[in-house]
C-alpha positions as YAML, in Angstrom:
chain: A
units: angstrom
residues:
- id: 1
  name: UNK
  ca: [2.27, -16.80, 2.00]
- id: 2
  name: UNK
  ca: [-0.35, -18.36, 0.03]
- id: 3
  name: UNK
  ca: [-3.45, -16.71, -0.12]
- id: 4
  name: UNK
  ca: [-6.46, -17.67, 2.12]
- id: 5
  name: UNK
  ca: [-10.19, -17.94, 1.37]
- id: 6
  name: UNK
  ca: [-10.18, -14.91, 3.75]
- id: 7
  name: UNK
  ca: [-9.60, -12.46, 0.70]
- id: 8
  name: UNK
  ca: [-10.12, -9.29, 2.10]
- id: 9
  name: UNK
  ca: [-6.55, -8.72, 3.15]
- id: 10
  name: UNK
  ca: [-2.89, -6.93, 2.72]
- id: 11
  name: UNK
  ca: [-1.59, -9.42, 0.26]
- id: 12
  name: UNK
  ca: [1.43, -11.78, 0.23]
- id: 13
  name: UNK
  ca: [4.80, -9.42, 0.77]
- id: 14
  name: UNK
  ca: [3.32, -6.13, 0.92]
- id: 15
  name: UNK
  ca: [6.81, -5.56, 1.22]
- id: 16
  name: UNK
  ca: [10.03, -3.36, 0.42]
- id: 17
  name: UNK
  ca: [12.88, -4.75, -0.93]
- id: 18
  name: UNK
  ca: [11.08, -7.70, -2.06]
- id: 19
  name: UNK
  ca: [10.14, -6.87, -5.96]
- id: 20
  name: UNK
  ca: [11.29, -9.24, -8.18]
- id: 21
  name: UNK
  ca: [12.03, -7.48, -11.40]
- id: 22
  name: UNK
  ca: [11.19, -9.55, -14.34]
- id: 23
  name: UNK
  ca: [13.07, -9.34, -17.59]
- id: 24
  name: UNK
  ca: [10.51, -9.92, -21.07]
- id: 25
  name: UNK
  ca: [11.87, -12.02, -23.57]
- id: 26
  name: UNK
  ca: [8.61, -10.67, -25.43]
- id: 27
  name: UNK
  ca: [5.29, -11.25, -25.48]
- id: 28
  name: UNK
  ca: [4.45, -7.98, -23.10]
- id: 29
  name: UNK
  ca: [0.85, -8.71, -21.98]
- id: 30
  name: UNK
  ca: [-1.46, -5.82, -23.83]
- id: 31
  name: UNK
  ca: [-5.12, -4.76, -23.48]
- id: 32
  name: UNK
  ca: [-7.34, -5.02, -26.79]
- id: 33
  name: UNK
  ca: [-4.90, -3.08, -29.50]
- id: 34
  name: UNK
  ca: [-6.42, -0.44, -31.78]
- id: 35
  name: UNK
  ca: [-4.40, 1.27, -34.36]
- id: 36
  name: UNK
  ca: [-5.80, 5.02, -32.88]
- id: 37
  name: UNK
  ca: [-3.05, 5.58, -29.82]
- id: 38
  name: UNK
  ca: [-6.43, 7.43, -28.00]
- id: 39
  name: UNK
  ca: [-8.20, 3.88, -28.17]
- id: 40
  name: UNK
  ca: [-5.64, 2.27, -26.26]
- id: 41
  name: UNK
  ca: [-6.04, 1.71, -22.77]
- id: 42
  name: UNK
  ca: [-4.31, 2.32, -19.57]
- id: 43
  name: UNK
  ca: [-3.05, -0.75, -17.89]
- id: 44
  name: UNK
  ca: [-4.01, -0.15, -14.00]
- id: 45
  name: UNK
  ca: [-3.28, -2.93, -11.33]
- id: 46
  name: UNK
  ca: [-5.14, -3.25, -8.25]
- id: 47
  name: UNK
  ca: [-5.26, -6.27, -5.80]
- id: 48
  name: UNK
  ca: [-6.87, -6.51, -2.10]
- id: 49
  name: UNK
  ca: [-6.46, -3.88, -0.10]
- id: 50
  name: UNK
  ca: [-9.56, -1.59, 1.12]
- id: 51
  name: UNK
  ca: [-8.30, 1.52, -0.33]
- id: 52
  name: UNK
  ca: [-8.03, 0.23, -3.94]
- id: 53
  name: UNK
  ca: [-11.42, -1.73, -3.95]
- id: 54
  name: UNK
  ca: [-12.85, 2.44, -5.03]
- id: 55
  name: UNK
  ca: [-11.23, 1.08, -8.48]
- id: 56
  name: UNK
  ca: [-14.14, -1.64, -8.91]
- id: 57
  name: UNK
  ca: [-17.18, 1.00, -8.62]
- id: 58
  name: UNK
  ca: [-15.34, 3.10, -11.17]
- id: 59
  name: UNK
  ca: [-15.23, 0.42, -13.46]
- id: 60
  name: UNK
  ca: [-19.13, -1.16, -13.23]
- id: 61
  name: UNK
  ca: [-20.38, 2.50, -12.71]
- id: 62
  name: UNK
  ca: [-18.70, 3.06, -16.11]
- id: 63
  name: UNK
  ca: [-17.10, 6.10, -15.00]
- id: 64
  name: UNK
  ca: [-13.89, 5.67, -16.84]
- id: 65
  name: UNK
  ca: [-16.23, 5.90, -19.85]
- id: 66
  name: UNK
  ca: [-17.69, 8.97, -18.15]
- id: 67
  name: UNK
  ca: [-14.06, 10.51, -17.56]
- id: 68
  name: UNK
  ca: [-13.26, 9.56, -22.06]
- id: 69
  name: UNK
  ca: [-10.36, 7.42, -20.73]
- id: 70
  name: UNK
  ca: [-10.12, 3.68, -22.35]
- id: 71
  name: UNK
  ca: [-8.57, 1.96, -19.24]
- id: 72
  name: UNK
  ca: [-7.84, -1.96, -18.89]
- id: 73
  name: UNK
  ca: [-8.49, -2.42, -15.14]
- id: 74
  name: UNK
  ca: [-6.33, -5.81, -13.96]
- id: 75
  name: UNK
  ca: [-7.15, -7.46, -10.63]
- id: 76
  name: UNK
  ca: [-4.44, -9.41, -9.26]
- id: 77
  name: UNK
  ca: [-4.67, -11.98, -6.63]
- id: 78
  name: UNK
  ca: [-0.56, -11.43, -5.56]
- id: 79
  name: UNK
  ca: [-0.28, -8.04, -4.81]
- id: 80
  name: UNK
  ca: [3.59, -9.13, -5.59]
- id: 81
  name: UNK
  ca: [2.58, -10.18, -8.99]
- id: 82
  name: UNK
  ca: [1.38, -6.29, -9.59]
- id: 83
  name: UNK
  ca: [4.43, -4.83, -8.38]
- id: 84
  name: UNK
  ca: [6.57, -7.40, -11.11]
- id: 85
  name: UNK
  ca: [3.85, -6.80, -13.94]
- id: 86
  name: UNK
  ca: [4.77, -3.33, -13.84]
- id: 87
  name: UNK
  ca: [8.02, -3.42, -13.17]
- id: 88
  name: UNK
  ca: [8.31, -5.95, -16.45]
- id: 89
  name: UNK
  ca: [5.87, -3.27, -18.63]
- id: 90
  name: UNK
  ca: [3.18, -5.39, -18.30]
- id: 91
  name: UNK
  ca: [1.08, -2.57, -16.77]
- id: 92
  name: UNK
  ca: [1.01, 1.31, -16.88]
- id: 93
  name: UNK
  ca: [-0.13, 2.37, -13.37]
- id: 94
  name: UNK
  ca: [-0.05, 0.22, -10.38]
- id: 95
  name: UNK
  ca: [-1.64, 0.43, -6.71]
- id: 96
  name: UNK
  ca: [1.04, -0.20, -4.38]
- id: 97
  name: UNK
  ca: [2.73, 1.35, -1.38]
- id: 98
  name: UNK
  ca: [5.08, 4.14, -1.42]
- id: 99
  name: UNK
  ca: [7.35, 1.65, 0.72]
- id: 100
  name: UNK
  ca: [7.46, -0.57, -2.17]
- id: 101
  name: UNK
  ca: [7.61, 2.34, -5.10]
- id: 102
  name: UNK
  ca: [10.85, 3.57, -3.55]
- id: 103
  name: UNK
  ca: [12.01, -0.14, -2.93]
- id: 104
  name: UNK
  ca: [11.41, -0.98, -7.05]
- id: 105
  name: UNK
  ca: [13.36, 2.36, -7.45]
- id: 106
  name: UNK
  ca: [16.29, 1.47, -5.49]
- id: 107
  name: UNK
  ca: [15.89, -1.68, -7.88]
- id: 108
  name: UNK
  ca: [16.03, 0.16, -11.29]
- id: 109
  name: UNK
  ca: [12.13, 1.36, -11.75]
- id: 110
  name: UNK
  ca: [11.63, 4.73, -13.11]
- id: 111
  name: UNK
  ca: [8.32, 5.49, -11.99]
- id: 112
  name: UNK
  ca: [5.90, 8.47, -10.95]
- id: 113
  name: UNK
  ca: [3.43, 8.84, -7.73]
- id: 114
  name: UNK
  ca: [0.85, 10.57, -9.27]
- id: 115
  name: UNK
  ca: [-1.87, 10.13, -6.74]
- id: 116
  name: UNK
  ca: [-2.75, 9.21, -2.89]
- id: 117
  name: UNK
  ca: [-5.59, 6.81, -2.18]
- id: 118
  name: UNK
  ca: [-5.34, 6.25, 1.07]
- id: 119
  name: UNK
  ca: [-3.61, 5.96, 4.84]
- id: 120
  name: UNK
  ca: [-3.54, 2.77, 6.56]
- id: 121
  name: UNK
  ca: [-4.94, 4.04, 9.79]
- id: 122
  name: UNK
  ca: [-5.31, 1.41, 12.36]
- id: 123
  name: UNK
  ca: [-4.65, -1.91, 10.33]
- id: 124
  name: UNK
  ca: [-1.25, -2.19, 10.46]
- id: 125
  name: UNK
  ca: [-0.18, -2.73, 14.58]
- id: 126
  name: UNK
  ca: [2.44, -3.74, 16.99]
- id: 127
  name: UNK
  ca: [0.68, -6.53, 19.83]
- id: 128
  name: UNK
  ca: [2.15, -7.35, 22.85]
- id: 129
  name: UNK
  ca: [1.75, -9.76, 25.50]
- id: 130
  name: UNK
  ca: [0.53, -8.76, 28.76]
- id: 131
  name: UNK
  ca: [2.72, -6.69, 30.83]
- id: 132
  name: UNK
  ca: [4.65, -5.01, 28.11]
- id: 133
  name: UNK
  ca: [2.40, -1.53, 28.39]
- id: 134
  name: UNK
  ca: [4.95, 0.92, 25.79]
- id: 135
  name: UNK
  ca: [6.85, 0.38, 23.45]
- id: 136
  name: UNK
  ca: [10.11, 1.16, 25.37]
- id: 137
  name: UNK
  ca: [8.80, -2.20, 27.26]
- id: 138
  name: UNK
  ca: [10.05, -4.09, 24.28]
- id: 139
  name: UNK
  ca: [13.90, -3.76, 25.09]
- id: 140
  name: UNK
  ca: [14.82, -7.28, 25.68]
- id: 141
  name: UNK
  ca: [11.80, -8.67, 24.33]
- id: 142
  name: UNK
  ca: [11.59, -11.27, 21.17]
- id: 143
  name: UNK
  ca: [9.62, -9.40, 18.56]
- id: 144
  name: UNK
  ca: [8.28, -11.16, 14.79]
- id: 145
  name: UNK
  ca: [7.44, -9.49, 11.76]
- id: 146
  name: UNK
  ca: [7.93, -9.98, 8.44]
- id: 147
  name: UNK
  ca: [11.35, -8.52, 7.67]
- id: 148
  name: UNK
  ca: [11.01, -5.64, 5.13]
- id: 149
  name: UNK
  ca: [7.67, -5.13, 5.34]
- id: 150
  name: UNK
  ca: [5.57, -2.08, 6.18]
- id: 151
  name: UNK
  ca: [5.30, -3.52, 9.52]
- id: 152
  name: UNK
  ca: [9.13, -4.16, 10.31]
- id: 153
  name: UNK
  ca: [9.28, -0.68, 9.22]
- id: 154
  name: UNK
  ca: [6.56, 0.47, 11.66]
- id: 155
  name: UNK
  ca: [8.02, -1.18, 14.25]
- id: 156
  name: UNK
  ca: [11.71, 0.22, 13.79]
- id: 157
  name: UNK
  ca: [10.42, 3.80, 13.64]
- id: 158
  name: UNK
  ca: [8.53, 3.38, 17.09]
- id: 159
  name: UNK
  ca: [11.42, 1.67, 18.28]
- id: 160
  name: UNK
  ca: [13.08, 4.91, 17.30]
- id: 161
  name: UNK
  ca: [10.97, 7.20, 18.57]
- id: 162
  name: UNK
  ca: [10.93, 5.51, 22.36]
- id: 163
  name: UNK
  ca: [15.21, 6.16, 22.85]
- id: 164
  name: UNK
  ca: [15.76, 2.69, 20.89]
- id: 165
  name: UNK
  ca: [16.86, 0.26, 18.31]
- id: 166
  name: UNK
  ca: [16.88, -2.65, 16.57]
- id: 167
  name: UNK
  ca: [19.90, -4.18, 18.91]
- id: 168
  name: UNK
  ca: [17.22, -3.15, 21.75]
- id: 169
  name: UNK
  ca: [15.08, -6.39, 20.92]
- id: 170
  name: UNK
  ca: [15.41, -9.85, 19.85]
- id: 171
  name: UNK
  ca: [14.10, -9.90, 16.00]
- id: 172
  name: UNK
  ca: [12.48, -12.87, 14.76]
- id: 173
  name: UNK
  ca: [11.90, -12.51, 11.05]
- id: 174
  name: UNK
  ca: [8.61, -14.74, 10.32]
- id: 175
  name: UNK
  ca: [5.74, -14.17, 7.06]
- id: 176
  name: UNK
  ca: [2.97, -12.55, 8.58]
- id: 177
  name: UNK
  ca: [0.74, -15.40, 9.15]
- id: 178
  name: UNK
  ca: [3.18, -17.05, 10.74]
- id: 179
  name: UNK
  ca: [4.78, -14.03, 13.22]
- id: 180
  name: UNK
  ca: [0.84, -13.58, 14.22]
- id: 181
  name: UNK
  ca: [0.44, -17.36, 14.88]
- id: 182
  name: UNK
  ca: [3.99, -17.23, 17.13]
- id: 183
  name: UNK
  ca: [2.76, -14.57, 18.92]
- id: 184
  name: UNK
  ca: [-0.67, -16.30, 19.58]
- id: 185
  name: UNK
  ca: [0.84, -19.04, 20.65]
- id: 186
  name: UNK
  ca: [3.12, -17.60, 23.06]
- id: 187
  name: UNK
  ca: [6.42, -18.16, 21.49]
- id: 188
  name: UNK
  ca: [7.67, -14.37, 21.01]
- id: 189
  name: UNK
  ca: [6.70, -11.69, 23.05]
- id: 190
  name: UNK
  ca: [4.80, -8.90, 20.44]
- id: 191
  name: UNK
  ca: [4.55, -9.17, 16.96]
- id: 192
  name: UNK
  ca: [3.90, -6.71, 13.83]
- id: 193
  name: UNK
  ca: [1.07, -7.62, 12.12]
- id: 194
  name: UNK
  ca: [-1.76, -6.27, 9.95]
- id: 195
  name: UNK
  ca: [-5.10, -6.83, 9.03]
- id: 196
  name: UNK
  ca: [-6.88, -9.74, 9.59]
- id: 197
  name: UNK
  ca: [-3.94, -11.69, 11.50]
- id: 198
  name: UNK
  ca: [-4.25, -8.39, 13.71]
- id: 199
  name: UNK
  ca: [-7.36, -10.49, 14.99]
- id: 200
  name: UNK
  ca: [-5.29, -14.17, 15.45]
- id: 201
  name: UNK
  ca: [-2.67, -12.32, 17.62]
- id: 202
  name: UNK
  ca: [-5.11, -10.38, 19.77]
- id: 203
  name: UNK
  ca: [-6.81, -13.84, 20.48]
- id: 204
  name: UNK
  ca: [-3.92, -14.31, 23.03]
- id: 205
  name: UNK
  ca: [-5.25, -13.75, 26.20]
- id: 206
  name: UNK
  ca: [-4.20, -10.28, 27.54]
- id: 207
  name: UNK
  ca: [-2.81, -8.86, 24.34]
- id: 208
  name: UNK
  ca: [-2.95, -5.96, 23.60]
- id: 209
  name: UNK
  ca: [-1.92, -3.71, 20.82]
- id: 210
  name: UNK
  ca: [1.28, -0.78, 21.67]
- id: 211
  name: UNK
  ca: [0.65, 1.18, 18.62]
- id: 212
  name: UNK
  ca: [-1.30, 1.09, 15.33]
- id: 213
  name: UNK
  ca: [-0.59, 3.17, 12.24]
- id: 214
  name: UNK
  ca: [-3.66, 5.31, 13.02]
- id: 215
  name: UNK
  ca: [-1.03, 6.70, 15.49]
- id: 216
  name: UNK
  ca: [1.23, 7.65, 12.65]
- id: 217
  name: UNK
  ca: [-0.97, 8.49, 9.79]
- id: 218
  name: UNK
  ca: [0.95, 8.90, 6.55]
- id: 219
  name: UNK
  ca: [3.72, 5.60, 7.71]
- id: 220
  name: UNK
  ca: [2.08, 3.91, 5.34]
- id: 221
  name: UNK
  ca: [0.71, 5.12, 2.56]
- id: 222
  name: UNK
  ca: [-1.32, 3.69, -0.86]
- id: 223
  name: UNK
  ca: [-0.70, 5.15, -4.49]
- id: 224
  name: UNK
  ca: [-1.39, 5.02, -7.76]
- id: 225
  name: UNK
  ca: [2.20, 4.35, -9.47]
- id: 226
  name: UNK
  ca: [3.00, 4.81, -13.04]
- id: 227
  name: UNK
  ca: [5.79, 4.25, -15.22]
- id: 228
  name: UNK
  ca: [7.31, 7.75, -15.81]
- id: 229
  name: UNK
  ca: [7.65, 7.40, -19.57]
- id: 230
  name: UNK
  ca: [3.93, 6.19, -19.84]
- id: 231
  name: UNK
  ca: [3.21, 10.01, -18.31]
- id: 232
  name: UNK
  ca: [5.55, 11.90, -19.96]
- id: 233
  name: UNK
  ca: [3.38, 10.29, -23.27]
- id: 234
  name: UNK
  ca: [0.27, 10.32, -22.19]
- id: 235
  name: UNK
  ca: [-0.39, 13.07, -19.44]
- id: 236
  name: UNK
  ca: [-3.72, 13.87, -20.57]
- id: 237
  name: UNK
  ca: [-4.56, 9.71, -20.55]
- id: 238
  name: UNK
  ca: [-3.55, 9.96, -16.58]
- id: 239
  name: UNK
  ca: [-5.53, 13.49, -16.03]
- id: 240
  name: UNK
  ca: [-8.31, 11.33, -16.58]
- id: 241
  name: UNK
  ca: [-7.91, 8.25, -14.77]
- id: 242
  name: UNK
  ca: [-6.99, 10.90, -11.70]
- id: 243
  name: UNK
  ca: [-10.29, 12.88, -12.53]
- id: 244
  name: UNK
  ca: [-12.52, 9.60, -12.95]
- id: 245
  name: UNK
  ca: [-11.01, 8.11, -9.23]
- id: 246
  name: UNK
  ca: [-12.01, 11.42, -7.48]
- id: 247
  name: UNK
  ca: [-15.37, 11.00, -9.93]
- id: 248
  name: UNK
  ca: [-15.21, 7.48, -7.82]
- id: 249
  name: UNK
  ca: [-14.85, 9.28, -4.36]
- id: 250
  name: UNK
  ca: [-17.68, 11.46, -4.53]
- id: 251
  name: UNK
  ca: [-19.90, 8.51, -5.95]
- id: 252
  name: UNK
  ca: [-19.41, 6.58, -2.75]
- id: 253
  name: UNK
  ca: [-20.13, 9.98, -0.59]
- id: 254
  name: UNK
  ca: [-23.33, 10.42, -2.35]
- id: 255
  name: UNK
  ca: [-24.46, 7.08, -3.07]
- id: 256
  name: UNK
  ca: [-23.42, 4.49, -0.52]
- id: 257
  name: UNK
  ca: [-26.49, 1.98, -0.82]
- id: 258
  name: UNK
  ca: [-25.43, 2.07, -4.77]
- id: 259
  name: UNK
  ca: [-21.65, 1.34, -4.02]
- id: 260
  name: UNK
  ca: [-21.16, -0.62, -1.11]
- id: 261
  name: UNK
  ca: [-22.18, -3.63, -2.63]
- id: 262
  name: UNK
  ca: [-19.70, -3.36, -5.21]
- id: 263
  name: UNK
  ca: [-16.78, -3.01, -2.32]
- id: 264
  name: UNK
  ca: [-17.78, -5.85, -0.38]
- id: 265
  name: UNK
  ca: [-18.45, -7.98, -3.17]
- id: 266
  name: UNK
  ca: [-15.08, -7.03, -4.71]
- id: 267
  name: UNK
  ca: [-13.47, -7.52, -0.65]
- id: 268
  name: UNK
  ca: [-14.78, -11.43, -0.81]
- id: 269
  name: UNK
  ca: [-15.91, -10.90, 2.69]
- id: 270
  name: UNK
  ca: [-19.17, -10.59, 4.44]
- id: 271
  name: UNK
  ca: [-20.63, -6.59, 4.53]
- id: 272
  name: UNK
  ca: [-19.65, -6.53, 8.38]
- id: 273
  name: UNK
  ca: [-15.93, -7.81, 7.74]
- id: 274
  name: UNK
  ca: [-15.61, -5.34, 5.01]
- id: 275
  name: UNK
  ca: [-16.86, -2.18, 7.39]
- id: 276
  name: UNK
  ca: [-14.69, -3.88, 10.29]
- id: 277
  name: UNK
  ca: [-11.26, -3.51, 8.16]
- id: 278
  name: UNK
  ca: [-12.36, -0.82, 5.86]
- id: 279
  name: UNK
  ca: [-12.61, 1.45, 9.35]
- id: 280
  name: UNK
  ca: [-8.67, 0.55, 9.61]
- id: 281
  name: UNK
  ca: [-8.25, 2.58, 6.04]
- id: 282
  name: UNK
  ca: [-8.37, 6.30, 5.33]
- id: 283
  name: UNK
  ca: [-9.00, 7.31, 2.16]
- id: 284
  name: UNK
  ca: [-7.47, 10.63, 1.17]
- id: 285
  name: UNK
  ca: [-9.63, 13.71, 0.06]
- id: 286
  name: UNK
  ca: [-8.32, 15.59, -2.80]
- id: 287
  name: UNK
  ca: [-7.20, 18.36, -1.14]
- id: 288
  name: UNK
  ca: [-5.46, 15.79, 1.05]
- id: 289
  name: UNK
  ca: [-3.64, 14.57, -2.00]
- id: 290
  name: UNK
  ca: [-2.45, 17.94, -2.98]
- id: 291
  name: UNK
  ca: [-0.94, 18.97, 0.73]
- id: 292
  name: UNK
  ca: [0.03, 15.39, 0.74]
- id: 293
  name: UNK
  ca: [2.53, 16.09, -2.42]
- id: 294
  name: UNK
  ca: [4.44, 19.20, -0.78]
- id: 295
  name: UNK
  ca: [7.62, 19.27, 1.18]
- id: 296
  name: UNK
  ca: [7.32, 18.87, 4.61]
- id: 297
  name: UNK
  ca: [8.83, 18.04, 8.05]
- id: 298
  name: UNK
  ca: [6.19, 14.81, 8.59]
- id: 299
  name: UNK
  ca: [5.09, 11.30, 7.13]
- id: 300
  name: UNK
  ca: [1.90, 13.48, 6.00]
- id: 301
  name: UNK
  ca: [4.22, 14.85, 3.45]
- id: 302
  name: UNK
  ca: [5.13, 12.57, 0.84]
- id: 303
  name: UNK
  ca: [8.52, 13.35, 0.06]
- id: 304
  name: UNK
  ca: [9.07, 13.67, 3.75]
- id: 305
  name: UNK
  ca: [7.89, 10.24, 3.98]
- id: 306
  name: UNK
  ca: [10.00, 8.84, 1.15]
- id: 307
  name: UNK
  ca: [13.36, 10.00, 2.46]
- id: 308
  name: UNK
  ca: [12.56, 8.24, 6.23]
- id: 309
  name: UNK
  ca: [11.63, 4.88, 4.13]
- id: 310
  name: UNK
  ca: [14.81, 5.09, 2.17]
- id: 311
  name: UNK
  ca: [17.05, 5.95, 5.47]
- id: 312
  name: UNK
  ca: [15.00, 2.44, 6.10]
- id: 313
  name: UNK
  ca: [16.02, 0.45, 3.36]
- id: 314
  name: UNK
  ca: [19.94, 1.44, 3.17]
- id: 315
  name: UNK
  ca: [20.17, 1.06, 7.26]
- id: 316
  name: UNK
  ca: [18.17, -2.80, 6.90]
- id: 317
  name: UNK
  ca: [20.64, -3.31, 4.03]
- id: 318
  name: UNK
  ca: [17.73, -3.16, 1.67]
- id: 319
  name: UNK
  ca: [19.26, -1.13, -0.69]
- id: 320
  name: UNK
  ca: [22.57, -0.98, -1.19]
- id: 321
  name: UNK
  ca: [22.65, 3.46, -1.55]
- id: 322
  name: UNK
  ca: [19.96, 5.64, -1.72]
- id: 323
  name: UNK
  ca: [17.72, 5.85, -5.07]
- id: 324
  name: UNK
  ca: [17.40, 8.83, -6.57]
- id: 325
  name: UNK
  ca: [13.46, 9.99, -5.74]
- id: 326
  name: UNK
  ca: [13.99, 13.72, -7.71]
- id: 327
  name: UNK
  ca: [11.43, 12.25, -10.07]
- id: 328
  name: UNK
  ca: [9.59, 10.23, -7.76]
- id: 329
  name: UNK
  ca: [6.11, 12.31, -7.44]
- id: 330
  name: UNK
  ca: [4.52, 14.43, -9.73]
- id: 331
  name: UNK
  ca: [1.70, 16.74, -8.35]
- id: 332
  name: UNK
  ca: [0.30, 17.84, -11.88]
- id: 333
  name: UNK
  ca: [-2.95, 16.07, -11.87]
- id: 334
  name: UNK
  ca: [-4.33, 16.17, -8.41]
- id: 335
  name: UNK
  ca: [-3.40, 19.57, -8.92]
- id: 336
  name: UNK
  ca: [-5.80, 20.04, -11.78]
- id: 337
  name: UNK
  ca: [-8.68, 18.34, -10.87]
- id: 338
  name: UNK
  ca: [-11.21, 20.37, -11.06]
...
């Protein structure tokens, strides 16, 4: 999927089992080098989705600067190309999904969660065509998504939680764009699909959308990644960048006519878009973040979460066993923000 003038979107393959990891003959990209290790900046990635556009205001607001944290702040365009930079060392910390973090770990990655930035919470949705009114209504019923994405996996764990499987429905694995378009057209009979192609499906007269991922908050969830060597060397680099997003945060609470500009300008849409798809995105508090790191029995619970979504990968032959995730998050800095 190539992308659109429509920017403000989930990009290309916001998908698991998808990362491509890229092997450096040399030539690692690197931020302006300075001989003092302190001067050297974090690499953070960040493409379009509403829950990483906070990463803009702390850049022009200068509050890296604020936090004493050199950071290079790198905007990709492929949200696929962010996954691969850091995969390939090309980056430090990424924002990506904890779909795709476990997927790159099932790959090889040794990497660290070390913060939450948000809950899609209504972007993400299964549509269907009138008279399918539940999900158990799908049995039988062709159904498109992009296989392996946040979405397929949406729609397999409602599937599961109505009494049924994939063998209950007819897949049709199509990109996004084009599963949305299908639907619209009236060639399959729902689709999973996010935001904006949420809008092109629901143009089909009738449709209607079964379930959205504000109905199972923590599904799909949006991090800040970094390679785990990168923190064991530089914790106190990270503490920062943590400290300066949540410095971010309360910006935003406390000055919205200040920073909404910056998010809509960085979202490439108009101001109403931006509030129409930003509503579809829950950003998590900090004490959200720190219950959000701690065992637990739902998708709220990040480890929780990451041992459904690996069941996921090894059952859609995604990954071949299940990756190790004992080093997967480390709670240290949300914990110590102050």
């Amino acid at each position: 999927m190539k992308r659109s003038t429509f920017q403000f979107r989930r990009p290309a393959a916001r998908a698991l089992g998808l990362v491509l990891l890229a092997t450096l003959a040399g030539g690692v990209l690197t931020a302006c080098q300075k001989p003092v290790d302190q001067a050297t900046p974090v690499r953070i990635g960040y493409s379009a989705w509403p829950g990483w556009f906070p990463w803009q205001v702390t850049e022009t607001k200068k509050l890296f600067t604020a936090a004493a944290v050199p950071v290079k702040l790198q905007w990709f365009d492929g949200y696929l190309d962010s996954i691969n930079a850091l995969s390939a060392g090309q980056l430090d910390c990424n924002s990506q999904t904890l779909n795709d973090t476990i997927s790159s770990i099932a790959a090889g990655a040794d990497l660290q969660v070390v913060m939450m930035n948000d809950f899609s919470t209504g972007n993400d949705q299964i549509i269907a065509a009138p008279g399918i009114n539940s999900i158990a209504d799908l049995k039988g019923k062709k159904v498109a998504a992009e296989e392996g994405t946040v979405d397929h996996y949406l729609l397999l764990m409602v599937l599961k939680q109505a009494g049924l499987s994939a063998k209950d429905i007819t897949f049709v694995p199509l990109e996004t764009g084009a599963a949305a378009a299908a639907f619209a057209a009236g060639k399959v009979d729902a689709a999973g699909v996010y935001a904006p192609f949420t809008t092109q499906a629901l143009k089909r007269p009738g449709a209607k959308a079964l379930t959205t991922s504000r109905e199972h908050p923590g599904a799909i969830s949006d991090l800040l990644v970094c390679r785990r060597d990168f923190v064991a060397k530089h914790p106190e680099k990270i503490q920062k960048v943590v400290n300066a997003w949540f410095a971010t945060l309360a910006m935003i609470k406390q000055d919205p006519a200040g920073t909404l500009p910056i998010l809509v300008e960085r979202s490439g849409v108009s101001e109403a878009e931006f509030k129409e798809y930003n509503a579809g995105t829950t950003i998590q508090t900090l004490e959200q973040n720190r219950q959000g790191f701690k065992p637990g029995n739902t998708m709220l619970s990040m480890p929780h979460a990451a041992e459904q979504i690996s069941v996921f990968l090894v059952g859609t032959g995604l990954a071949k066993t299940k990756p190790d995730l004992s080093h997967l998050f480390n709670s240290q800095f949300v914990d110590a923000v102050k």
